[in-house]
C-alpha positions in Angstrom: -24.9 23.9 15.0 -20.9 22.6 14.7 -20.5 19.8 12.5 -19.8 17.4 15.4 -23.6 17.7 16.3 -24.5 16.2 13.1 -25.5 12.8 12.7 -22.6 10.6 11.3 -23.0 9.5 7.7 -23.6 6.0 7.0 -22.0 5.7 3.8 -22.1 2.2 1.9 -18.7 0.9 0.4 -20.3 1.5 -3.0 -21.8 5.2 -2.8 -19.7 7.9 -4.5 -16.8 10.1 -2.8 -17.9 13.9 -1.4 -15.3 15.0 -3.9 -15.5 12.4 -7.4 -17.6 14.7 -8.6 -15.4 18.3 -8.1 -13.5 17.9 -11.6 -11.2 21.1 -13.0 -13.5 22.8 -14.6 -15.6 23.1 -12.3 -13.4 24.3 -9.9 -11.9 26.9 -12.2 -15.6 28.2 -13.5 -16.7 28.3 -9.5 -13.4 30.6 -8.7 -13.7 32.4 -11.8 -17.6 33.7 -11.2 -17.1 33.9 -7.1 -14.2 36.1 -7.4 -14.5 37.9 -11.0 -11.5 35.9 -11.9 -10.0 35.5 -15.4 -7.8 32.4 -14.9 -5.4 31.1 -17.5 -6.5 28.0 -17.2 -3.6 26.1 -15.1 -4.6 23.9 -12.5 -2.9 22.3 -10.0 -3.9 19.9 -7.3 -2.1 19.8 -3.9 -2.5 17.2 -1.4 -4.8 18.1 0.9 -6.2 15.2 3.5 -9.5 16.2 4.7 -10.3 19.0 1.8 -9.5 19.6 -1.7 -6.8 22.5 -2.5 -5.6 23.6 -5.9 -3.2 26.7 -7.7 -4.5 28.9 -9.9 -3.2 31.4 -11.9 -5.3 34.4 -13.9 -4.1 36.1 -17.1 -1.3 38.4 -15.2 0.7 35.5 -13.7 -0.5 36.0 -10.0 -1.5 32.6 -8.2 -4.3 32.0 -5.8 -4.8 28.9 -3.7 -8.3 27.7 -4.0 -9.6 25.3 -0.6 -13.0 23.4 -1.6 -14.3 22.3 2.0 -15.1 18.5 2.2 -19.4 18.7 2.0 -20.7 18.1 5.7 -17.4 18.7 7.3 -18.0 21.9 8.9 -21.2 24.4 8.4 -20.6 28.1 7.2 -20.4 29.2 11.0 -17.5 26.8 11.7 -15.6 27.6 8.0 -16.3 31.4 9.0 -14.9 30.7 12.6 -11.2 29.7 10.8 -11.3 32.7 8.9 -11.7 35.1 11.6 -8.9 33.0 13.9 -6.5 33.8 10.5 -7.9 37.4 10.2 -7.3 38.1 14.3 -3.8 36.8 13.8 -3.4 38.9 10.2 -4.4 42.4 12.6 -1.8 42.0 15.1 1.1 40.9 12.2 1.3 37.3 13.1 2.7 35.9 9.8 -0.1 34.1 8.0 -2.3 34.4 5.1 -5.8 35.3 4.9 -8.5 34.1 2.7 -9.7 37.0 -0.1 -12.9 38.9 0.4 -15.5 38.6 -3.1 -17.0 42.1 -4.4 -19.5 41.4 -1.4 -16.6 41.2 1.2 -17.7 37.4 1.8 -14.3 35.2 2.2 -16.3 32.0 1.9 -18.5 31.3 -1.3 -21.0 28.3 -2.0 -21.8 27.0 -5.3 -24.4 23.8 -7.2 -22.1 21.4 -9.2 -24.5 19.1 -11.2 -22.3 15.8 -10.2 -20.9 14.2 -13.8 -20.2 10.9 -11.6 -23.0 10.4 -8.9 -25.8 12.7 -11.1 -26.4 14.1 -7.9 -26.7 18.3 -7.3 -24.1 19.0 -5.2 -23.4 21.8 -3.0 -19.5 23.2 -2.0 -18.7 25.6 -0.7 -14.6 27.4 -1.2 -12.4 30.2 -0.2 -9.3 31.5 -2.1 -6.4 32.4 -0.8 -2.9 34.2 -2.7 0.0 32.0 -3.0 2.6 32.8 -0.6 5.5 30.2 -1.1 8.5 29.4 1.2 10.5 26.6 1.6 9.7 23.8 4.4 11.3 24.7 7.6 13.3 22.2 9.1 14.5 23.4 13.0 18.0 22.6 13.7 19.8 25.0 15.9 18.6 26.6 19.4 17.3 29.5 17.7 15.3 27.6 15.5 13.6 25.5 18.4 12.8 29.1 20.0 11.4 30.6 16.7 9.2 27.6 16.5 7.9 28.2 20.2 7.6 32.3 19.5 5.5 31.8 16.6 3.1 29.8 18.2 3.6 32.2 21.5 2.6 35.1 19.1 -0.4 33.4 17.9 -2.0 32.3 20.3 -1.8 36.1 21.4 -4.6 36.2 18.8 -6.2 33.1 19.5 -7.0 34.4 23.2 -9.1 37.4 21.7 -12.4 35.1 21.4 -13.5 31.4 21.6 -15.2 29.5 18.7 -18.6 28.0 19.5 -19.1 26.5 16.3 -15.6 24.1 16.4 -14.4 21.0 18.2 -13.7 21.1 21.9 -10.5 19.1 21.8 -11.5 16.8 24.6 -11.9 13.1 25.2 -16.0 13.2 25.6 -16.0 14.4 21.9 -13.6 12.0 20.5 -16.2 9.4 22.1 -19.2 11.2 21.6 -18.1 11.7 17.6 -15.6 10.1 16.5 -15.6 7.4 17.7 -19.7 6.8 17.1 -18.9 7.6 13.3 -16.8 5.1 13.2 -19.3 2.6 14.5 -21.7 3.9 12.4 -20.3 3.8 9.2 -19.6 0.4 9.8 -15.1 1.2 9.5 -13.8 -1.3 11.2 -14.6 -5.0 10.1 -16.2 -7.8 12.1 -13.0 -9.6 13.3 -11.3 -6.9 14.5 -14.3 -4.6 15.3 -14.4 -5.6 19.5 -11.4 -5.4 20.4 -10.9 -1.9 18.8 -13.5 -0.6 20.3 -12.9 -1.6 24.1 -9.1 -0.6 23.5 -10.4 3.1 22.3 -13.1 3.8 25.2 -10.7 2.3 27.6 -8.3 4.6 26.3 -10.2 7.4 26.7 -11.5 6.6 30.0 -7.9 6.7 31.4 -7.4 10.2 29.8 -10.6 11.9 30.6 -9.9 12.9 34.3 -6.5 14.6 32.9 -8.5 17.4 30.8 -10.6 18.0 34.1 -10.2 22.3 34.7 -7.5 22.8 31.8 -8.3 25.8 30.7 -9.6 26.1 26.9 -8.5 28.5 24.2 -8.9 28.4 20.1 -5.6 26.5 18.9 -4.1 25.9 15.3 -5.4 22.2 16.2 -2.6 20.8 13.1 0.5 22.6 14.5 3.2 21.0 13.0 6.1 21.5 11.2 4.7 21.3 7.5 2.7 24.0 8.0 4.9 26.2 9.2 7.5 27.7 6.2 10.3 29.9 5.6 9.9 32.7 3.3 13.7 34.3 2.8 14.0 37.2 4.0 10.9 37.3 6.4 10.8 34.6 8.5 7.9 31.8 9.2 4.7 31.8 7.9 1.9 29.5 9.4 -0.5 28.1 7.4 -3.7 25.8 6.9 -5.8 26.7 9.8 -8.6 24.1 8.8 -8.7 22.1 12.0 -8.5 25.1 14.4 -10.9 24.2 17.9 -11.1 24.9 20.8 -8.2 23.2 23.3 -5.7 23.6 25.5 -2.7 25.6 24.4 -0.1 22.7 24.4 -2.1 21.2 21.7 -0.2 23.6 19.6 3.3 22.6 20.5 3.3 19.0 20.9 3.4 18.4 16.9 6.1 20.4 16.8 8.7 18.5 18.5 10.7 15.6 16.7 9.6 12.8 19.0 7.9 12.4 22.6 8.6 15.1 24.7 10.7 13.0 27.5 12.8 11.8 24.5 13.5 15.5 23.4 13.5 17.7 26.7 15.9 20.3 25.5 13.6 21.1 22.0 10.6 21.0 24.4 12.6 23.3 26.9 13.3 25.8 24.1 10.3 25.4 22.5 8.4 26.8 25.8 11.0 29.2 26.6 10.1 30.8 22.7 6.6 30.9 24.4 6.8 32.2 27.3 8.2 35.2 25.2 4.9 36.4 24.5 2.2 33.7 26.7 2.7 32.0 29.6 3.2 27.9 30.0 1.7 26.2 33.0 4.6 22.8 33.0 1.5 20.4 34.2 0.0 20.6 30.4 3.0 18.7 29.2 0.7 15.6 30.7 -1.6 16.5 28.0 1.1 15.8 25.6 0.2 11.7 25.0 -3.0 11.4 25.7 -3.9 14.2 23.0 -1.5 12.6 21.1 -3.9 9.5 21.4 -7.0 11.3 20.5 -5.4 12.6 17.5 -5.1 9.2 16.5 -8.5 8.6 17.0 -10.1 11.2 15.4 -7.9 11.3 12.1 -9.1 7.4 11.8 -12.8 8.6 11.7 -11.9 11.2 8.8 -10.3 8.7 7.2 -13.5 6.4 7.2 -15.7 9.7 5.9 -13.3 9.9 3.0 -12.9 6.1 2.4 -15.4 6.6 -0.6 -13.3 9.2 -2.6 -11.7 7.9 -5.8 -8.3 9.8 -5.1 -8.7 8.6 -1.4 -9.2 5.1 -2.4 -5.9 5.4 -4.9 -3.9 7.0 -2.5 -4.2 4.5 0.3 -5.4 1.0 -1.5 -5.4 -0.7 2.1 -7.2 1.7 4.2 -9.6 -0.3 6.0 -8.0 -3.6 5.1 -7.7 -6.3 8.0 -3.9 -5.7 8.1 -4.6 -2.1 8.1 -7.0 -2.6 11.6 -4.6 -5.2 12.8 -1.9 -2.5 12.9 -4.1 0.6 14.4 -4.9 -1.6 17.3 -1.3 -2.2 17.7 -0.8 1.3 17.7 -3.2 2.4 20.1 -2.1 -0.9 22.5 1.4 0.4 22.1 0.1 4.2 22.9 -1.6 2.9 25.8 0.9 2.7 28.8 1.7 6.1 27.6 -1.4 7.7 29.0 -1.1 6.9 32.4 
């Protein structure tokens, strides 16, 4: 079972976050005991959207990246799935970084936190990963814009290997089927505004659904862009943060890439391809895909909003999530995104 076959939570405004209850300590006594860790002590958070990510550092000075899966998300198949996508790429020497097996040779390790906010036992489940730093790799010249492209051209040399049956199918019928029924059934999107939203986002959908008719599917990155992709001096790119890998067409994977719509930027899209075709070919017909998936990622990164809505640190960071301004302006957006998906 995939976590998009689960039934959507129903959360009231009131109920605690999936994460209020994941303080420090319990983070650094979880990696300590999963990994036969001595850590000094040091935590840092990082901002994470979906999932909760923190530095470590043991005794000796190494850092780790511990990633705390948001409860309900994904099950272990799915979680198990993005390991094996890094570890595929990791075997043929595509730059990335692969989660750490435990003295069992598990990468992905589930612990009971009694909750000190909800009282509530609490299962989460982790991976840790070493640090690798680099700075954030901002494309300028041709070369870069090809780099970009090979990289993705490279990895997606892995990604052909296998599917994943336990991840998304990037696909309008699941942004309706899931997305946008979570939505509805967490009760997101206020009276008032609650309609015309809806009708905008099925019709949307309905325009775009015939496009993904025979385009052939393929495990993708799924959050390709250009914060997840760093330098390291001396190296080259590293791609990171595989967490929202599904199953998709391959464009999927360059579209974020680019620094606006593609018929605004043709020569970084030109060079972009020409980097992949280096090592995978490019059928030019997916470059239709390029606004309606930009669309659905709209969609679907409003519904993991609303599942998060609940989180203290959520509910800090963005104080006018689900506001009537905030709705006002989303169907603005997807009314503006609309003539875009013809």
């Amino acid at each position: 079972m995939s976590w998009y076959d689960n039934p959507p939570h129903n959360d009231s405004a009131e109920s605690p976050g999936d994460f209020d209850d994941l303080t420090p300590q319990a983070v650094l006594r979880s990696v300590e005991a999963g990994f036969d860790l001595r850590l000094s002590g040091s935590i840092t958070p990082y901002n994470s959207y979906i999932n909760r990510v923190y530095e470590l550092t043991d005794e000796d000075g190494q850092s780790f990246m511990a990633k705390f899966y948001r409860p309900g998300r994904w099950d272990e198949a799915a979680i198990l799935e993005e390991h094996r996508f890094i570890q595929d790429c990791v075997a043929l020497e595509i730059p990335t970084v692969a989660p750490l097996p435990d003295a069992d040779g598990d990468t992905l390790i589930t612990v009971e936190l009694e909750g000190v906010v909800s009282g509530l036992t609490k299962e989460y489940s982790f991976a840790v990963f070493p640090k690798r730093s680099g700075r954030n790799f901002d494309a300028e010249s041709e070369d870069d814009w090809l780099r970009l492209g090979s990289l993705v051209g490279r990895m997606h040399t892995a990604a052909r290997q296998r599917p994943a049956s336990h991840r998304l199918v990037c696909n309008p019928a699941t942004i309706r089927r899931t997305f946008l029924q979570e939505l509805e059934a967490a009760n997101a999107v206020p009276g008032p505004h609650h309609a015309e939203f809806f009708e905008l986002a099925h019709e949307l959908l309905e325009r775009i659904e015939p496009l993904f008719k025979d385009i052939p599917l393929q495990r993708v990155h799924g959050d390709c862009h250009r914060g997840n992709i760093l330098e390291r001096p001396g190296e080259g790119l590293l791609l990171i943060d595989f967490d929202d890998m599904m199953m998709g067409p391959a464009v999927q994977d360059l579209w974020l890439l680019l620094p606006e719509r593609a018929d605004n930027c043709p020569a970084e899209f030109n060079l972009i391809v020409e980097g992949y075709e280096q090592f995978q070919p490019f059928d030019y017909r997916w470059k239709g895909l390029i606004e309606p998936l930009r669309a659905m990622r709209m969609l679907y990164y409003l519904a993991w909003a609303a599942r998060q809505r609940n989180d203290l640190r959520f509910r800090r960071e963005h104080p006018d999530w689900g506001t009537p301004a905030f709705w006002i302006k989303e169907i603005e957006d997807l009314r503006e995104q609309l003539p875009y998906c013809e």
